[in-house]
DOVO-701438 format. One line per field, with one value per residue (C-alpha): x, y, z; residue number from 1; residue in one letter. Coordinates in Angstrom, 3 decimals. Layout:
residues N
xx	[X|...] $
yy	[Y|...] $
zz	[Z|...] $
pos	[NUM|...] $
code	[A|...] $
end
This chain:
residues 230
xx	[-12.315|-8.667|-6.583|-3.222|-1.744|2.386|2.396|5.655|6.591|10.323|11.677|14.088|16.129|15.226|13.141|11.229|7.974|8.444|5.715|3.967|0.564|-1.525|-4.956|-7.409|-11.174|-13.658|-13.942|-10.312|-7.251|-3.938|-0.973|2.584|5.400|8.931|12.259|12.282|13.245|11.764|8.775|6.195|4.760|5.127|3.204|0.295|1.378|0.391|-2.640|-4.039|-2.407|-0.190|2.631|2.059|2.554|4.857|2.986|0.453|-3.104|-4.843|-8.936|-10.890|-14.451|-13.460|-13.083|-9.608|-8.576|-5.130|-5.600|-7.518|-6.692|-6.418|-9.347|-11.391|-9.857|-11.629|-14.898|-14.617|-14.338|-10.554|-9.624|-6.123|-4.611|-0.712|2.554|2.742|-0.544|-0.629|-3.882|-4.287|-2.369|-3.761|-8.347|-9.512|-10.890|-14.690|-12.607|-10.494|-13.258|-15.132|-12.044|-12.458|-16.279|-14.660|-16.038|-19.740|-22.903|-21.250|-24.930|-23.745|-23.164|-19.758|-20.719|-21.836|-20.416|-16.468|-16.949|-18.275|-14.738|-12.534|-14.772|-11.841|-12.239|-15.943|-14.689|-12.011|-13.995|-13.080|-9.144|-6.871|-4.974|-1.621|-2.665|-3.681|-0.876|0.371|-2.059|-5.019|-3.657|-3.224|-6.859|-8.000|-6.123|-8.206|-11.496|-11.018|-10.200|-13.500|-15.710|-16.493|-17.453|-14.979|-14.928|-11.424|-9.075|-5.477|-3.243|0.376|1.797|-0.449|1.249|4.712|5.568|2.307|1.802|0.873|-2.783|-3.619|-2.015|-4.525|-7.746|-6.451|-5.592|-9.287|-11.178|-9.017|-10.474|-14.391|-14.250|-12.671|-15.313|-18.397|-17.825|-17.977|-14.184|-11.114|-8.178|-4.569|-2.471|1.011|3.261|6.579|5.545|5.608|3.490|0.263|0.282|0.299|-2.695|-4.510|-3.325|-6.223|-3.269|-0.133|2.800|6.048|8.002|12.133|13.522|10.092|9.138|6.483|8.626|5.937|2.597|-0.197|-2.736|-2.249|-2.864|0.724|2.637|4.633|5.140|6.095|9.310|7.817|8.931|12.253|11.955|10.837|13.917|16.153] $
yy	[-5.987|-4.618|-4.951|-3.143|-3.973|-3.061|-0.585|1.115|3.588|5.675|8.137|10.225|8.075|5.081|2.544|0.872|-0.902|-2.458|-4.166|-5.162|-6.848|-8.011|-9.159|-9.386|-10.628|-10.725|-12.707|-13.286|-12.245|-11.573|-11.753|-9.689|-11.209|-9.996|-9.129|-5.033|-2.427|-4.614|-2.243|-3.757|-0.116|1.798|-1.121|0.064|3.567|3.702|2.025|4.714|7.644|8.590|8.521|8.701|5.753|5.973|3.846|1.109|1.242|0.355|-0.331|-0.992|-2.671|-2.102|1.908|3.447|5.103|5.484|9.332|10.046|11.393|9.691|11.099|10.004|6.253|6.251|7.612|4.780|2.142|1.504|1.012|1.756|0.592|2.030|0.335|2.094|2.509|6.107|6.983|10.206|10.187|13.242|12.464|9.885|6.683|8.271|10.847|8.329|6.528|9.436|10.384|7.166|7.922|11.661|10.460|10.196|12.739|14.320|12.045|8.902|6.537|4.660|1.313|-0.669|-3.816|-2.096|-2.673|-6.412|-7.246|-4.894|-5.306|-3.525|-0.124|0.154|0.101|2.960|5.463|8.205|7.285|9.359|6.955|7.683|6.373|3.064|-0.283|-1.288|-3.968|-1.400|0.878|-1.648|-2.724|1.094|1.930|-1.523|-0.093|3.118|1.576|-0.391|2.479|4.019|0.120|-0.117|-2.665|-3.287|-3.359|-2.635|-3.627|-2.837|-5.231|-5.192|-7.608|-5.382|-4.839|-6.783|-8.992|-12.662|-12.687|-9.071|-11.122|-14.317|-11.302|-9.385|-12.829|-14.049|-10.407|-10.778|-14.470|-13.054|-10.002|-12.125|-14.941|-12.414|-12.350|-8.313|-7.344|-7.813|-8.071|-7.263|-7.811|-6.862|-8.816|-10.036|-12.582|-15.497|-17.640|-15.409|-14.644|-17.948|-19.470|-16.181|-16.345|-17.330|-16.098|-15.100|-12.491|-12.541|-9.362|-9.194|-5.769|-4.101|-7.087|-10.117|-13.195|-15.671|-15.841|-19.098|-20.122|-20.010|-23.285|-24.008|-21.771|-24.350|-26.818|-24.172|-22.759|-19.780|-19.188|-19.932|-16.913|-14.023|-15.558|-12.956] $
zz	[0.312|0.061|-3.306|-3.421|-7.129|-8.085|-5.553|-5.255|-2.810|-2.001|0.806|-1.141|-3.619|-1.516|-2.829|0.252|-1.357|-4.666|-6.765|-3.791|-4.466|-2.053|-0.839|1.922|2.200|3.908|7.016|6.722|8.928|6.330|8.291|6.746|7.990|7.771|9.675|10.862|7.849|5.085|4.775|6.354|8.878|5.204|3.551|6.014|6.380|2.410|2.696|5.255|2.692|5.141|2.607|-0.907|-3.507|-6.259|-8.337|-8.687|-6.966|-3.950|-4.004|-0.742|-1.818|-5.871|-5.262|-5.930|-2.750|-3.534|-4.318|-1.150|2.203|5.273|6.573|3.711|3.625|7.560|6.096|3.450|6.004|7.179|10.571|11.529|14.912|14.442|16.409|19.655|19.945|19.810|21.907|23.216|26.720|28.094|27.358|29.000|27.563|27.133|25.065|23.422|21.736|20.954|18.566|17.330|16.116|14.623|10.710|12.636|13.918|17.088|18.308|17.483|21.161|21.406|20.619|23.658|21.646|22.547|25.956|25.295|23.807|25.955|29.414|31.378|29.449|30.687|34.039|33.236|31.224|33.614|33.483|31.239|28.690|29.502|32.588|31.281|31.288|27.963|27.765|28.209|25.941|23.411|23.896|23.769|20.214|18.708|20.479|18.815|15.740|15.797|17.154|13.406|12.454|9.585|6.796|6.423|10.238|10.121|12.929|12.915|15.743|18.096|20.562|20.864|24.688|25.853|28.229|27.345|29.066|26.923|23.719|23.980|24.576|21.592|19.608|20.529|19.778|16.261|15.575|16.489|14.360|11.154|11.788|11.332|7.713|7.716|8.334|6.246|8.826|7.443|10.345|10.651|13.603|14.800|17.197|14.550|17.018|16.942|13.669|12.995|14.729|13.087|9.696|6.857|4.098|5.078|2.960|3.640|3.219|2.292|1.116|0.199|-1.796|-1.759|-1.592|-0.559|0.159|0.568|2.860|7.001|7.227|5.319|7.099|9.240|6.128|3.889|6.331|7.141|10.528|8.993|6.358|8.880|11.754|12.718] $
pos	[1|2|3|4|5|6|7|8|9|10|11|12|13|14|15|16|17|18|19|20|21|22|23|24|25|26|27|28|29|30|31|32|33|34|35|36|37|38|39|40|41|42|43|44|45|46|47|48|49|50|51|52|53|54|55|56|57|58|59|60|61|62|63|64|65|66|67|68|69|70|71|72|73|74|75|76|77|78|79|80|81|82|83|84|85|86|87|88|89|90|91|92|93|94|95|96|97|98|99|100|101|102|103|104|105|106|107|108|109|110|111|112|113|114|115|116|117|118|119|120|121|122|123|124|125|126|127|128|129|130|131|132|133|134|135|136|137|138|139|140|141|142|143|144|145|146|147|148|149|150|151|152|153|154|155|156|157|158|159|160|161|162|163|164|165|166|167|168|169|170|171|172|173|174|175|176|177|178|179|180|181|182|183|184|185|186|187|188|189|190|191|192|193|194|195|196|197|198|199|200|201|202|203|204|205|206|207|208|209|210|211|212|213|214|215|216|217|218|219|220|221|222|223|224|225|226|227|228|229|230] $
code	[X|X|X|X|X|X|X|X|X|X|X|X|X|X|X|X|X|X|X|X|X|X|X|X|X|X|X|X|X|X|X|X|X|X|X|X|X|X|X|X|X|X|X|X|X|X|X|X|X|X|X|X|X|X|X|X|X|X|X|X|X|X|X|X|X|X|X|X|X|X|X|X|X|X|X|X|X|X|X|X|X|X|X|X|X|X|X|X|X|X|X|X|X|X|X|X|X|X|X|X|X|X|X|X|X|X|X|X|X|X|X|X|X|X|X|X|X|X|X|X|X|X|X|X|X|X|X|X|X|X|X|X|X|X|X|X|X|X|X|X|X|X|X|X|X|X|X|X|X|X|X|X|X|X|X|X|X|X|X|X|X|X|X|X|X|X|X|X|X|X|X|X|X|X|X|X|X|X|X|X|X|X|X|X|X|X|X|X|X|X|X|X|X|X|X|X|X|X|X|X|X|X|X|X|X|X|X|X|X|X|X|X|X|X|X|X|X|X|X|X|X|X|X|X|X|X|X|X|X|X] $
end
């Protein structure tokens, strides 16, 4: 579903992403690993056009997207769930989702399957976001992300600042999606632990580079909590 081949990628004479090649299919969760500053938010940042590659190429489904905007990236199927969340504090959670369903008919329901995997935002409709705990927040920005029904989900550590009861809902929604077979998952995340028991392929990430990648299932045997330690 997602290909990104020698991608390269600077801010000013800095060069933050180099050669970077990776993969993700579908019905499988790719997990990026790495300490903080080794690229990992621009890694994703690029992939939703945000910031502009150097060089190399990125293809969701076989089509070259790296040339298109952001906007068009979400008509093309890519689901982006940023660090910090980064709902809308002042709509309310109605309003919230509906921004997530912006690349639809102004028709088109919010999906009554959201409120299946995040029950509490059915009950808090009415609420503004900003209004919301971290935990419901957290579940909100993934909910928005998965109103539009994209192909490809990108999550960008989705477990900072939450507590452990939101972690093992958003850990469990993660699993379900991946296991339909109709979702590429590239997830970014610090806590070692949960990307772990997610991980189908893992890619570890040291000073904008690849340095190791494999199956999730050799993650513990291959030292890889050791690589990302702080």
């Amino acid at each position: 579903m997602l290909r990104v081949k020698e991608v390269n990628q600077y801010y000013g004479g800095s060069h933050i992403l180099r050669n970077v090649n990776l993969q993700a299919e579908l019905g499988k969760v790719t997990v990026v690993l790495g300490r903080n500053g080794v690229g990992k938010t621009t890694l994703l940042k690029s992939l939703m056009g945000l910031v502009p590659i150097k060089s190399g190429s990125i293809e969701l489904d076989g089509v070259p997207i790296h040339k298109a905007t952001p906007y068009e990236r979400a008509r093309l199927g890519i689901g982006f769930v940023p660090q910090g969340r980064e709902i809308f504090g002042r709509l309310t959670v109605q309003e919230n989702l509906l921004m997530g369903l912006a690349t639809k008919k102004g028709s088109t329901p919010i999906p009554a399957e959201l409120f299946e995997l995040f029950p509490v935002l059915k009950q808090m409709l009415g609420r503004r976001g900003g209004d919301l705990s971290g935990g419901q927040q957290q579940q909100l920005a993934i909910a928005r992300a998965l109103a539009a029904g994209p192909k490809l989900l990108i999550l960008d550590e989705p477990t900072e600042g939450i507590q452990p009861n939101i972690i093992k809902d958003i850990g469990r929604v993660i699993r379900m999606l991946a296991d339909r077979g109709n979702m590429a998952i590239v997830l970014v995340e610090q806590y070692y632990d949960f990307a772990e028991a997610l991980a189908d392929h893992y890619v570890v990430m040291e000073r904008g580079e690849v340095i190791a990648s494999g199956p999730g299932s050799e993650m513990q045997a291959r030292g890889v909590r050791q690589l990302v330690a702080i």
